[in-house]
N, C-alpha and C positions, 0 to 999 in steps of 0.2 A: 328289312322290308321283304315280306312274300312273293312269291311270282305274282299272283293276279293284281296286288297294288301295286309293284313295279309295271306290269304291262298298261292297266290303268292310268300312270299319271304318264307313260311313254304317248300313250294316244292322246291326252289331253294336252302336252305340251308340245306336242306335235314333233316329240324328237326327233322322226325320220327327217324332215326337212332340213337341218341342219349340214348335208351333205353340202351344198349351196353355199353355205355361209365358208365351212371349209375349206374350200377351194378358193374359195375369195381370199380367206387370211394368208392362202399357203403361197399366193402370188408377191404381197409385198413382203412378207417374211423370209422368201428366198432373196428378194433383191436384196434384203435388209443383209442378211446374213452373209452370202457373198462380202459386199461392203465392211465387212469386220462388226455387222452389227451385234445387241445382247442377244444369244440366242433365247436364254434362261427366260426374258422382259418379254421376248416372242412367246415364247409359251404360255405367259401369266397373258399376256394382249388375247390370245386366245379362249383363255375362261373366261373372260371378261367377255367377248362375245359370243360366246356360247350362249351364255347366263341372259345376257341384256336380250339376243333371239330369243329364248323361250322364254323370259319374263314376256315380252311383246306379243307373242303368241296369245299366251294366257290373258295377258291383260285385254287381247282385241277379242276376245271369244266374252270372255268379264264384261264389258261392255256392251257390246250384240245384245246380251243374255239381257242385263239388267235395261237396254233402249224397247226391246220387244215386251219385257214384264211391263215397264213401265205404259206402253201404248193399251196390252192387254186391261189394265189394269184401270186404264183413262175410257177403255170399252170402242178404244179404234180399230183396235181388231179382237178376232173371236178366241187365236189359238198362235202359239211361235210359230215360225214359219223358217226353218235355216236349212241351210245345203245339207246333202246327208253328210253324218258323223259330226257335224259342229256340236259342241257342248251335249255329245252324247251320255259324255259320264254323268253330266245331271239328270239328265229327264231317265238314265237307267237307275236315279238312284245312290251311285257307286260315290260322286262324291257330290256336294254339296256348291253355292254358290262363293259363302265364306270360305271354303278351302282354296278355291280359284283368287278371292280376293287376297290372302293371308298369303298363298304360297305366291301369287305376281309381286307382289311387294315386297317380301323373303329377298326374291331373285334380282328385283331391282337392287335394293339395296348393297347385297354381295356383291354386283354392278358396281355401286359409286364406293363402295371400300377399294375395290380395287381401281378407280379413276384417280379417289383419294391418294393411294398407294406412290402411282405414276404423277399425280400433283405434286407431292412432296419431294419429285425426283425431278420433274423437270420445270416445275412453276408455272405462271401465267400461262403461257404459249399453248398448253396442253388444253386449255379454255376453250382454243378456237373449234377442236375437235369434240370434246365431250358434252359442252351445254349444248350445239347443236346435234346432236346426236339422242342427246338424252327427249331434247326436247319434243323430237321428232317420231320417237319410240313411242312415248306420252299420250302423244295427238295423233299419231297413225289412227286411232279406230275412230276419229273426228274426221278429220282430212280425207278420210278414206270412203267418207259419207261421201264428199263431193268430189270422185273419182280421181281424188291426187296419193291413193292407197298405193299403187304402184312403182309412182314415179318417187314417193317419200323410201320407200324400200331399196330402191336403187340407189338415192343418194347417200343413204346413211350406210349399206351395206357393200357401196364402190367406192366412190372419193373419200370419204371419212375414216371408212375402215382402210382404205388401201393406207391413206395419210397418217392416220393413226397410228397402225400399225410398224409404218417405216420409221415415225419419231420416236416410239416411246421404243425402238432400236438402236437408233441410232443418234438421236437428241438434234436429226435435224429434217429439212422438209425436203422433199423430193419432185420437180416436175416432170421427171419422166416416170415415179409412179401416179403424177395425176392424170398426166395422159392415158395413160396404158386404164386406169380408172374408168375412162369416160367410156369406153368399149363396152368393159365386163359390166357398167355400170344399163349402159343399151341393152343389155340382149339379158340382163336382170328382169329390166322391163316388160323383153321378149316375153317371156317366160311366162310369168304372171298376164300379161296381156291377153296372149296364148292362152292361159287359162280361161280368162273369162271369155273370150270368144267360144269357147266349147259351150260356157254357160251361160252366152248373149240370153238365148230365150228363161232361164231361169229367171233372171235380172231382172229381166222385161216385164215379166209377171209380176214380181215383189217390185216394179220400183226401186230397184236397188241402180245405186250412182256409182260406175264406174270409166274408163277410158276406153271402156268398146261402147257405150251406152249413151256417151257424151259423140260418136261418131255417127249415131242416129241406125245405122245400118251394118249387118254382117258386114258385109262387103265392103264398107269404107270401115271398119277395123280391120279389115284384111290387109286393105291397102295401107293401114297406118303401120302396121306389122311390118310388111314390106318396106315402107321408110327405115324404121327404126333397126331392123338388121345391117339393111345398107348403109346406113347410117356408125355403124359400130364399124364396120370395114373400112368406111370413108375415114375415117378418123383415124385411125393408123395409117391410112395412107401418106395422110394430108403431111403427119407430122414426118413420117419417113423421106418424104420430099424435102420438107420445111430442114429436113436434119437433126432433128431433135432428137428421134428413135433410127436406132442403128438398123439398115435394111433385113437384118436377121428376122426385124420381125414383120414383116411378109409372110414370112412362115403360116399366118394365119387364115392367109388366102386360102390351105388348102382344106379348110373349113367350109368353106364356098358350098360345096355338091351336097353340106349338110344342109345350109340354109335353104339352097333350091328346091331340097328332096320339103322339107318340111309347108314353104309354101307352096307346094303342089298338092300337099295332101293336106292342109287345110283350105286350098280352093276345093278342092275335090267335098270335102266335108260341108261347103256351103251353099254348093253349086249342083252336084249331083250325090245328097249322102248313101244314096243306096249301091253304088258303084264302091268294088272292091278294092281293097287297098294293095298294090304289090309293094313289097318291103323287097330293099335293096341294101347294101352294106353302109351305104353313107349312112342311114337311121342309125346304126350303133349296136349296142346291145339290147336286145329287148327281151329280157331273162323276164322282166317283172309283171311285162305282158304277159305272157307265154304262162306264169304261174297264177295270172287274175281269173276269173271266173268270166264265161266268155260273153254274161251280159256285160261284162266291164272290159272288156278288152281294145273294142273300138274307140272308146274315150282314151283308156289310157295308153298306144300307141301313140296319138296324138300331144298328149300328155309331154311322155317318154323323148319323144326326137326332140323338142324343144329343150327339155333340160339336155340330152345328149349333146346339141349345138354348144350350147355353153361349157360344159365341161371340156370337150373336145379343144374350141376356143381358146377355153382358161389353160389349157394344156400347152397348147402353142404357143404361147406367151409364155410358160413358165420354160419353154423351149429356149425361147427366143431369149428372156434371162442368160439362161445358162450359155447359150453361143454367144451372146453378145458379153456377159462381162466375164468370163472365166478364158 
């Protein structure tokens, strides 16, 4: 493959985001392992979700494409209408809509050889995890019409993957990785939520049905944002009382001044956007700002802290792992 079709199908499959999904695996794969779990079973659980991520990618961009030809085509509207860079390799040209169709279905499949794989090793039980998962990859760019696109993301790529991941390790189920789940599985949500808050007014304009759009207002997705962080702290807390997660993982509290920093500066963004933003060390790194072009910069700092939350987050817990079971 050439450089410009490899960079080509990297933007169409949307491989940067896959950072995300990584860090999700590398949480129950550490419990797993610790525990005497396969490491070899860890690494194949990994392609597997690789694969089924950017199969769903493709498949949700496949769909978009073929709901708007279709409207065009009925004379409901004049012209596509998508966020920039969606299904840009088409309208460049570069590839085609049957390629988009031909290579999501390539990836799904690879997908169920490899669930097959893990079927054949641990039987039935492995059901509970794959057909809802599969199912939910499927119907994302449905589901997603009536703003359950984020919350479907969070479940297949928190509790399912987390669950997943630890049995097809260790051939058994874990609830202290579904707890620890429900967290990474919240501020999943953050993230993307986060996003379309930057993109409320885009939305607003198309019509587009999302979980900030279903809040009627900026500012009561703001506030739902603000639930749903605290919300992911609450939840480790509850269970470290309850005694089910070993107090180490507190540890994650000191995530806290990331979450503050970030709902400040998306009130700041809704309330007053033309006030400057001061950046402080809790945001993280912000290497990817810094190297954007500076009409993109202000989006994408906002962007940036919320994935930074998370990973930081995911860190402390993969922390909290390591002090609590070694």
């Amino acid at each position: 493959m050439d450089t410009k079709l490899f960079s080509i199908w990297f933007m169409a499959l949307r491989v940067y985001s896959l950072p995300i999904s990584i860090m999700s695996w590398l949480v129950p794969f550490l419990f797993a392992a610790i525990n005497k779990g396969n490491i070899i079973y860890g690494f194949i659980s990994l392609i597997g979700i690789i694969i089924l991520h950017l199969a769903t990618n493709l498949f949700d961009d496949t769909i978009d494409y073929l709901r708007e030809k279709h409207a065009i085509d009925k004379g409901l509207k004049e012209n596509f209408n998508f966020q920039k860079g969606k299904c840009f390799h088409i309208f460049n040209n570069d590839l085609t809509i049957k390629d988009y169709i031909i290579v999501s279905f390539l990836l799904f499949f690879i997908a169920f050889l490899i669930a097959i794989f893990f079927l054949n090793i641990y039987g039935i039980k492995l059901l509970f995890i794959i057909i809802p998962s599969i199912v939910l990859c499927l119907l994302y760019p449905i589901l997603g019409c009536l703003g359950l696109g984020e919350v479907i993301v969070a479940v297949v790529f928190s509790p399912l993957l987390y669950l997943g991941v630890y049995f097809v390790m260790t051939g058994v189920f874990s609830l202290n990785v579904l707890v620890i789940s429900i967290s990474t599985g919240l501020l999943s949500v953050a993230v993307l939520h986060n996003h379309m808050l930057l993109d409320f007014e885009y939305d607003e304009t198309n019509r587009k049905t999302t979980l900030c759009r279903i809040c009627k207002t900026r500012k009561n997705a703001l506030r739902l944002l603000g639930f749903i962080i605290f919300s992911a702290y609450l939840n480790i807390i509850i269970w470290v009382i309850l005694k089910v997660l070993n107090p180490f993982y507190l540890t994650v509290l000191l995530s806290i001044p990331t979450a503050i920093t970030l709902y400040k500066v998306m009130y700041i963004h809704i309330n007053n956007p033309n006030e400057e933003i001061k950046r402080n060390i809790f945001m993280g790194s912000l290497k990817s700002v810094d190297k954007a072009i500076d009409e993109q910069k202000n989006f994408l700092l906002k962007f940036v802290i919320v994935r930074n939350l998370l990973s930081f987050f995911t860190s402390l817990i993969i922390i909290s792992i390591i002090l609590t079971e070694i």
